[in-house]
C-alpha positions in Angstrom: -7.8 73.5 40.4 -9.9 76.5 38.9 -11.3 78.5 42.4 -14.7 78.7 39.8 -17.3 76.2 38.5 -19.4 76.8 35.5 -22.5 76.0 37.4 -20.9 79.3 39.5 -20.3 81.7 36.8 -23.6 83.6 36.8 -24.0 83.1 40.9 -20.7 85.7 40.9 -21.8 88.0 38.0 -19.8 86.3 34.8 -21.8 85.0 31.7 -22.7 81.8 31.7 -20.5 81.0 28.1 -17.4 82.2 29.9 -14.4 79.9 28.3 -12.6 78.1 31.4 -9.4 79.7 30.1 -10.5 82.4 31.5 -10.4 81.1 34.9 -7.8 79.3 35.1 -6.1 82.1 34.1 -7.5 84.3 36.8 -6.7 81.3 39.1 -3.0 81.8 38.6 -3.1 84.9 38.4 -4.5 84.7 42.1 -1.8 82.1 43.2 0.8 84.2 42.0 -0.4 87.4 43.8 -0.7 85.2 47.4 3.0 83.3 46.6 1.8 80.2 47.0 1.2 77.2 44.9 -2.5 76.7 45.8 -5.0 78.3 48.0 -6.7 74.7 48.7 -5.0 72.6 51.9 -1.9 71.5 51.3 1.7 70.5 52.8 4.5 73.0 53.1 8.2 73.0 54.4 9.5 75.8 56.0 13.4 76.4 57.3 13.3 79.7 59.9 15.7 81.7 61.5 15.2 82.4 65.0 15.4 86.3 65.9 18.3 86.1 68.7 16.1 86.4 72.8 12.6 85.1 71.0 11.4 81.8 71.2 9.0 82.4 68.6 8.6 81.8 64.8 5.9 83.2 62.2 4.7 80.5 59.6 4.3 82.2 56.0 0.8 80.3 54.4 -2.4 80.9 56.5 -5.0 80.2 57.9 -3.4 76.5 59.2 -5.3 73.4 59.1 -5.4 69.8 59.7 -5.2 67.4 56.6 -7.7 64.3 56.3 -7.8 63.0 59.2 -4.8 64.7 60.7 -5.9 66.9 64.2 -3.2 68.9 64.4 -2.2 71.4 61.5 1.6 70.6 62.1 3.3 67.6 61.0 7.0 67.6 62.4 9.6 70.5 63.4 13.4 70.0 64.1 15.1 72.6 65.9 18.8 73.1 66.2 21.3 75.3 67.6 23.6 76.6 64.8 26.7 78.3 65.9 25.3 82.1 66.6 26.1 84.9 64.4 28.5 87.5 66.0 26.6 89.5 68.4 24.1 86.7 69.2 25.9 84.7 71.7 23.3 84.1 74.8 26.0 82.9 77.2 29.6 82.4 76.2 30.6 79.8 78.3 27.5 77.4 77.8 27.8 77.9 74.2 31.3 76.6 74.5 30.2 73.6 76.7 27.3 72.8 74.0 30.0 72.9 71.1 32.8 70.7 72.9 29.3 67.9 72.2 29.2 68.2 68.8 25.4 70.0 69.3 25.5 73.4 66.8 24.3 72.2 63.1 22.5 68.8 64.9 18.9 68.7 64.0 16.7 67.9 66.8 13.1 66.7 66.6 11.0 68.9 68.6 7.5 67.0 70.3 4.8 69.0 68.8 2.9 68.8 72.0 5.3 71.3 73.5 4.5 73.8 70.6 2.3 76.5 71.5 0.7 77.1 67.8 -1.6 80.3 67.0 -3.7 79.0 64.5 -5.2 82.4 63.4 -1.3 84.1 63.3 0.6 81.2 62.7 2.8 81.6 65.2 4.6 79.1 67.2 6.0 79.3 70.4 9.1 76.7 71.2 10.5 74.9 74.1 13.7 74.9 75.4 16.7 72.8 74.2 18.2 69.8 76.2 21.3 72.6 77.7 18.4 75.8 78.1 19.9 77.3 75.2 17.2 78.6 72.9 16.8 76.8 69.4 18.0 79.3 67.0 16.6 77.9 63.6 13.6 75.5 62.6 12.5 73.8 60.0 8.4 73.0 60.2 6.4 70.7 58.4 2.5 71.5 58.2 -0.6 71.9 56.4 -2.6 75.2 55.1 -5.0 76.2 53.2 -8.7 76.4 52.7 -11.0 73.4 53.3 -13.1 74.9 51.0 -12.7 77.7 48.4 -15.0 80.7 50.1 -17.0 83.3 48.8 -14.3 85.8 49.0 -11.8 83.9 46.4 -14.5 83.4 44.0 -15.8 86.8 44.4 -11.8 87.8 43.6 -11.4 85.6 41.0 -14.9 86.6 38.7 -13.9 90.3 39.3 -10.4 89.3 38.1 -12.1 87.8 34.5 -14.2 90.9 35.1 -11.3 93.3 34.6 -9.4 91.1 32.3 -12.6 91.7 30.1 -12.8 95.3 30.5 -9.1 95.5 29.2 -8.7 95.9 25.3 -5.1 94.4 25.5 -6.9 91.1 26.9 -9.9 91.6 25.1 -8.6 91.1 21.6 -9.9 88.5 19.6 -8.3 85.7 20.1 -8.6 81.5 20.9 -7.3 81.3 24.6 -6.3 83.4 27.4 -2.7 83.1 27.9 -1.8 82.7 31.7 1.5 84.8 31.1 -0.4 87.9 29.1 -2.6 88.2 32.3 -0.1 88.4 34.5 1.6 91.5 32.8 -1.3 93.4 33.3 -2.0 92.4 37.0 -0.9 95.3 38.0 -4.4 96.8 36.8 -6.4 93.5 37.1 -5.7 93.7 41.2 -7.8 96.1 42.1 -8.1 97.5 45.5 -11.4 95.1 46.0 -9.4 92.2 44.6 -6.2 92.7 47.2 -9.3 93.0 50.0 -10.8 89.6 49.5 -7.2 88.1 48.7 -5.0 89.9 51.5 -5.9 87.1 54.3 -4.4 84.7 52.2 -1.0 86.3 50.7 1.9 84.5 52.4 3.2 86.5 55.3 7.0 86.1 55.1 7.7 85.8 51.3 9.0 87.9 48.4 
């Protein structure tokens, strides 16, 4: 979905006969910059490692946020205890205890109600597994994105079809604004005031 009405265009400084390819364009070109799919509220899956004496994880796609009628932003985790790496063995004889029962590689589900989530960082604390070894990867289902496309994102995507405008590579005479041209100059179409507006949204973990 284009992060732009036409009733908007002149609210955020564009001409009111701006062609929609434009920003759609500039709407992918957005998407692409944050590494995600969509900036609107939708579901992701995440698989995480587990940094060895932390009980914590960082989601990647902020800000978190329940869907429809949902109250909680997350939707399921499982936890399990994989075989540590070498060097990342907690206690050697419970770990040998816990692999005579088959646990390591077992996927767990984990009650979300014993997840401490930071809705602002996205990160989540975890409990303890059934032997008080510490879960050493996850893999979390939830929802994030914004309810409702904000000033900021629209300001970013206007200036985007701003700059796009002002370059005489994209400003050729031509029928439609190809999605791929404006990414090989995004380079100079993210501007400093563009990565501003956008930065709370870029996924934390990814590329």
């Amino acid at each position: 979905m284009a992060y732009l009405e036409p009733a908007e265009y002149t609210n955020y400084g564009l001409p009111a006969g701006t062609t929609a390819d434009w920003i759609t364009a500039a709407t992918a070109l957005i998407n692409s910059y944050c590494r995600r799919p969509d900036l609107n509220v939708i579901q992701y899956e995440e698989r995480l490692r587990i940094t060895t004496g932390s009980q914590t994880v960082r989601l990647s796609y902020l800000p978190l946020v329940p869907l429809g009628s949902a109250t909680s932003s997350l939707v399921s985790i499982k936890g399990r205890y994989a075989k540590p790496r070498r060097g990342e063995l907690p206690n050697e004889l419970l770990s040998q205890i816990v692999w005579v029962f088959s646990l390591p590689g077992s996927w767990t589900a984990i009650d979300i109600s014993l997840v401490d989530c930071d809705a602002n960082t996205g990160e989540l604390t975890l409990p303890w597994n059934i032997f008080g070894l510490p879960y050493n990867e996850v893999q979390v289902t939830y929802t994030a994105g914004l309810a409702t496309i904000g000033d900021d994102v629209k300001s970013a995507c206007a200036q985007l079809v701003r700059n796009a405008e002002a370059t005489p590579a994209l400003n050729a005479s031509m029928s439609k604004i190809d999605t791929m041209q404006m990414k090989y100059f995004s380079s100079s179409l993210i501007d400093e005031t563009v990565q501003a507006w956008l930065r709370p949204y870029v996924a934390n973990r990814l590329g």
